[in-house]
N, C-alpha and C positions, 0 to 999 in steps of 0.2 A: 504494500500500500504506500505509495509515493506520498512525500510530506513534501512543502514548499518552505524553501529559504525564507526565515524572518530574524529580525534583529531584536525584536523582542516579544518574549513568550507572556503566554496570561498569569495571573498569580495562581500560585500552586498553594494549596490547602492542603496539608494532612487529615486523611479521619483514620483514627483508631479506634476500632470494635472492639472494645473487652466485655463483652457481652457474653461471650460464652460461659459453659460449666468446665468442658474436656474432660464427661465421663469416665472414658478411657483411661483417663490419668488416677482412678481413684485407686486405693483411699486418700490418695495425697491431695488429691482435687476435688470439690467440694459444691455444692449452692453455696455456702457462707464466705467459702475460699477457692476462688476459682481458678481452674491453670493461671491464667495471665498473670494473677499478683504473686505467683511463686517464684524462689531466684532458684532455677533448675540448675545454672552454671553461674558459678561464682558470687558475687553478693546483689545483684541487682536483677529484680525480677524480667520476666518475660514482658512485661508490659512497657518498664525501665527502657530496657534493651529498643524496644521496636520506637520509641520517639524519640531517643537520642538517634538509631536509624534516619529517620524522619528529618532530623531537625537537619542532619546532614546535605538533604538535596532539596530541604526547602528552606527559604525565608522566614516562612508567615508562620504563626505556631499552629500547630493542631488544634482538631475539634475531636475530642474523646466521648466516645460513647460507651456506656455502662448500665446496668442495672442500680435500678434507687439503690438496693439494699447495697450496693457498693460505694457508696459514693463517697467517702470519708476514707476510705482505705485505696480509692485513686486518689485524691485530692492528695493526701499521704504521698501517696509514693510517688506524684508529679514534682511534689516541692521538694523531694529530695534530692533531685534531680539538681533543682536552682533554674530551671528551664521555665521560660512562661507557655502558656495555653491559652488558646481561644475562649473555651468553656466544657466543661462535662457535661455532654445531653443526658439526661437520666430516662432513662424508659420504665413505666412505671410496672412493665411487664416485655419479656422478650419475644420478639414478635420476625427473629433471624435477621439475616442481613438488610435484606432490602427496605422494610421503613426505617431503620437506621443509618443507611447509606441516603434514602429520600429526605429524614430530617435532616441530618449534616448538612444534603446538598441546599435547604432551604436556609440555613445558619451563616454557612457558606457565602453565598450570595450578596445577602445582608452583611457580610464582612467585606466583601470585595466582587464590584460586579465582574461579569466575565470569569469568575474563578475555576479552576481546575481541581479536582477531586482525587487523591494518590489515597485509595481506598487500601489499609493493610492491617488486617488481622493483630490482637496483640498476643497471640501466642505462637508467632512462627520465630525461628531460627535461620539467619541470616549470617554465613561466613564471609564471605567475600563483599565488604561493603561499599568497596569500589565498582566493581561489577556491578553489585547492585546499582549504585548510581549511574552509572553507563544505561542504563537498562531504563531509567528511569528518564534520563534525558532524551532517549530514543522514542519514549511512548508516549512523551509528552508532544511531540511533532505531531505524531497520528491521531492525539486525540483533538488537538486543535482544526486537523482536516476533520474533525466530525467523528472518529473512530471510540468505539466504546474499549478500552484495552484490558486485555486480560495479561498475566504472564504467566505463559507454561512452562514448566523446568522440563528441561530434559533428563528422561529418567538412565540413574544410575545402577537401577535394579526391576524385574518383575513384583512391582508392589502391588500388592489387592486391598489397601488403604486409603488410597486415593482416585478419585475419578480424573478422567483424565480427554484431554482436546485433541482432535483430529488435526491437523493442519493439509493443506492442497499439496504441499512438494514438501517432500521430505529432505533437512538437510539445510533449505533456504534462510538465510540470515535476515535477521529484521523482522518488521511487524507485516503479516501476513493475513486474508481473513480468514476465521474459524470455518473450516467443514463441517464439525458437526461435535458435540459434548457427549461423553460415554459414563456410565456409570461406573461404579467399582466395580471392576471384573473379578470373574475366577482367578484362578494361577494359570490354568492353561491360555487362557485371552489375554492375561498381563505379559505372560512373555513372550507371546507375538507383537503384542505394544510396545513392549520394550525392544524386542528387535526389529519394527517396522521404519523405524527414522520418522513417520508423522506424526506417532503419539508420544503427546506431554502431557505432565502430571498438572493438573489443576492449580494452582496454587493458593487461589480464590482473594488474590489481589487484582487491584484495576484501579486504571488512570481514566481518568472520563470526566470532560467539560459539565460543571452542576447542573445548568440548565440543561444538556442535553440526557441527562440522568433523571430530572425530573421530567423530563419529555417521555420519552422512551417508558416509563414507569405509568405511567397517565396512559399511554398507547395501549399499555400491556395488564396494569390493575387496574381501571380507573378508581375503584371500592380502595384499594391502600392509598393512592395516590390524594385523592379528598380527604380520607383519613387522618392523613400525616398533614397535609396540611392545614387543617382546622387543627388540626394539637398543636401546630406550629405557630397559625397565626392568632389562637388564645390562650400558648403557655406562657410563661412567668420567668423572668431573669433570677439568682437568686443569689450574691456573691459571685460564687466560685463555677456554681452550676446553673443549666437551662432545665426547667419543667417543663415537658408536654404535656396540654390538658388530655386528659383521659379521653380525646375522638382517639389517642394511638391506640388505644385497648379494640378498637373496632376494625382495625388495620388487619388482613389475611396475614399469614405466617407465612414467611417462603423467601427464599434467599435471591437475592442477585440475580445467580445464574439460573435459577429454575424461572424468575420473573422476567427479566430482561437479557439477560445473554443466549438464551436457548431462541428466542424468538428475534429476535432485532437482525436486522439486517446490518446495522454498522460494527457486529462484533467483530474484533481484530483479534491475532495473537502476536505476543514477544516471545521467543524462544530465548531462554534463560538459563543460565547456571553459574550461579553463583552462590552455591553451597547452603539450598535453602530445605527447611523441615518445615513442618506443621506442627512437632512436639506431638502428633495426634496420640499416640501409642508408649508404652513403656519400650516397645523395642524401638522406635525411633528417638527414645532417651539415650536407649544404650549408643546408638550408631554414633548419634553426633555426639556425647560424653569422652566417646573412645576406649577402649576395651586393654586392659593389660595384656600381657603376654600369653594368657590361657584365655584370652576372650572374656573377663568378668570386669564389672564394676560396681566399686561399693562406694556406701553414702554412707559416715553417720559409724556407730560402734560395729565391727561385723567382723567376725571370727571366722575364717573358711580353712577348712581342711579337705585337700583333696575335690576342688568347686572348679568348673569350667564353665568358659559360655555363659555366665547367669550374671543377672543383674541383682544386686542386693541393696535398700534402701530403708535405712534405721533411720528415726525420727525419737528415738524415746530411750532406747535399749538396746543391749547387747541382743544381739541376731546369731546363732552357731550354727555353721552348715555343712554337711559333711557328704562327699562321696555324690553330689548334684551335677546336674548336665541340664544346661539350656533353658533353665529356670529364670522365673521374675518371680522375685520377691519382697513387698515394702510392707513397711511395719510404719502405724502411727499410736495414737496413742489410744483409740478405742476400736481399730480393726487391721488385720492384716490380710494381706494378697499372697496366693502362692497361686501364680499360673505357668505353662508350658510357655515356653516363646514363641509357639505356632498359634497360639491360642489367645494374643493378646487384644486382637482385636475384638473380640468378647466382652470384653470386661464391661462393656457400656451396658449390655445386656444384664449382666449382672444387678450394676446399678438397679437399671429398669425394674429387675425386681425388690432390690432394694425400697423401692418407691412405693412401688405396689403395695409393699407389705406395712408399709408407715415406719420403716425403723429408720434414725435419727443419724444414722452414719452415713446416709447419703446426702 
């Protein structure tokens, strides 16, 4: 998708999502304590990590979105930063990406007309943060021609964790438009995905011009798009944070890509890699942690004797393990996880029943 010479680009907005739970990630990850505000690596959490990201290829500070019940424990971890922010939208209920990305982009707006939207999750993991800015200067061209941009990684493995984007030619450098969005496959469909050269991994970030994100949204929900805008234009400023009037409780549930990418004709793709994770899984803890010499890594008090392959994560207590192979195992302080490593994308299921059953560890 050809982009046209300009000497100056629109203002570029951050929004960060920390609206999720990350299931998967339990018992360490929580409704009370959700992935994002956890420091998986080193002392600053996942949320930390992705706007200092941010602050790198933009200007303008972010607009952060979160659940009410968080909103004191971002506010928290923003100021620790010393970094300013736009505002914390608080959703009085989560309603997935897309009336979250549609408030921002009305927030947005009202901060800077013309502004451009670097839509990115607060719980992925970003190595390469030059590349990623390469990446970012590149998709910002295309979306200025109109393009709604996605970035698909190119995959490094047959994963069945992630959904994943067709692309027309396989191999082609730059932003291209999307053939078509796949769901998470089998293992036998992922590693023909992985060795096809078209398919990339999802990554469920996007650069995309606000107004044309609330356009596109309006085309595709019109029921969320009125929604979110009546919560927008009768919510409340309040310090640190934005209130939506409760029309966003009346907003459809449904992300981005199932609202507007799957349908729009202006989706684009950036083929990417620059060493990026979702954190979705404990084994995608393990991968990007990095593994000793037998493949293990521990967190926290853990006594291995004769332990390969496994992931071990103490929060509370000594952990003794003896004579294991390819195990995940994290201990908190009212539940513990012992699962296969084949087996880790389960765990959300688990949850789910956790839920079901009203008990308080979920």
């Amino acid at each position: 998708m050809a982009s046209k010479a300009r000497t100056r680009l629109k203002p570029l907005i951050p929004v960060v999502l920390a609206g999720g739970v990350g299931s998967r990630l339990w018992p360490l990850s929580r409704a009370l304590l959700p992935k994002p505000f956890h420091a998986l690596f080193g002392e600053r959490s996942l949320l930390q990590n992705t706007v200092l990201r941010a602050a790198k290829v933009a200007k303008r500070p972010p607009i952060v979105v979160c659940n009410e019940a968080h909103r004191f424990l971002a506010a928290e971890q923003l100021r620790a930063l010393g970094l300013p922010w736009q505002c914390i939208a608080l959703e009085p209920e989560g309603r997935n990406t897309a009336p979250a990305i549609a408030l921002a982009a009305h927030l947005a707006i009202a901060e800077a007309a013309g502004a451009q939207l670097l839509v990115l999750p607060a719980d992925h993991r970003i190595e390469d943060a030059e590349g990623f800015a390469a990446a970012v200067r590149t998709a910002r061209e295309a979306s200025e021609d109109g393009a709604v941009v996605t970035f698909g990684i190119v995959p490094s493995r047959a994963e069945t964790g992630y959904g994943y984007i067709e692309r027309a030619v396989a191999g082609q450098p730059g932003v291209q438009p999307v053939q078509r969005f796949v769901e998470k496959p089998d293992a036998k469909r992922a590693r023909a995905f992985a060795a096809s050269g078209r398919h990339l991994w999802n990554s469920g970030m996007f650069l995309v011009d606000a107004a044309t994100a609330l356009a596109e949204i309006e085309a595709h929900s019109p029921e969320m798009a009125t929604a979110v805008a009546e919560s927008y234009g009768k919510g409340q400023a309040d310090l640190d944070f934005f209130r939506p009037n409760d029309a966003f409780l009346r907003s459809p549930s449904a992300s981005f890509d199932v609202t507007v990418m799957e349908r729009t004709a202006r989706a684009a793709v950036l083929p990417a890699d620059f060493g990026w994770s979702d954190m979705g899984s404990w084994e995608s803890v393990l991968e990007a942690a990095g593994a000793d010499e037998r493949g293990n890594h521990f967190v926290g008090d853990v006594l291995p004797l004769d332990v390969d392959r496994t992931l071990v994560h103490s929060s509370h207590r000594l952990v003794g393990a003896i004579g294991i192979d390819h195990l995940v195992i994290v201990e908190t302080a009212d539940a513990v996880l012992v699962a296969h490593r084949s087996r880790v994308q389960d765990v959300g299921a688990l949850v789910a029943q956790l839920r079901a059953a009203g008990r308080p560890q979920c």
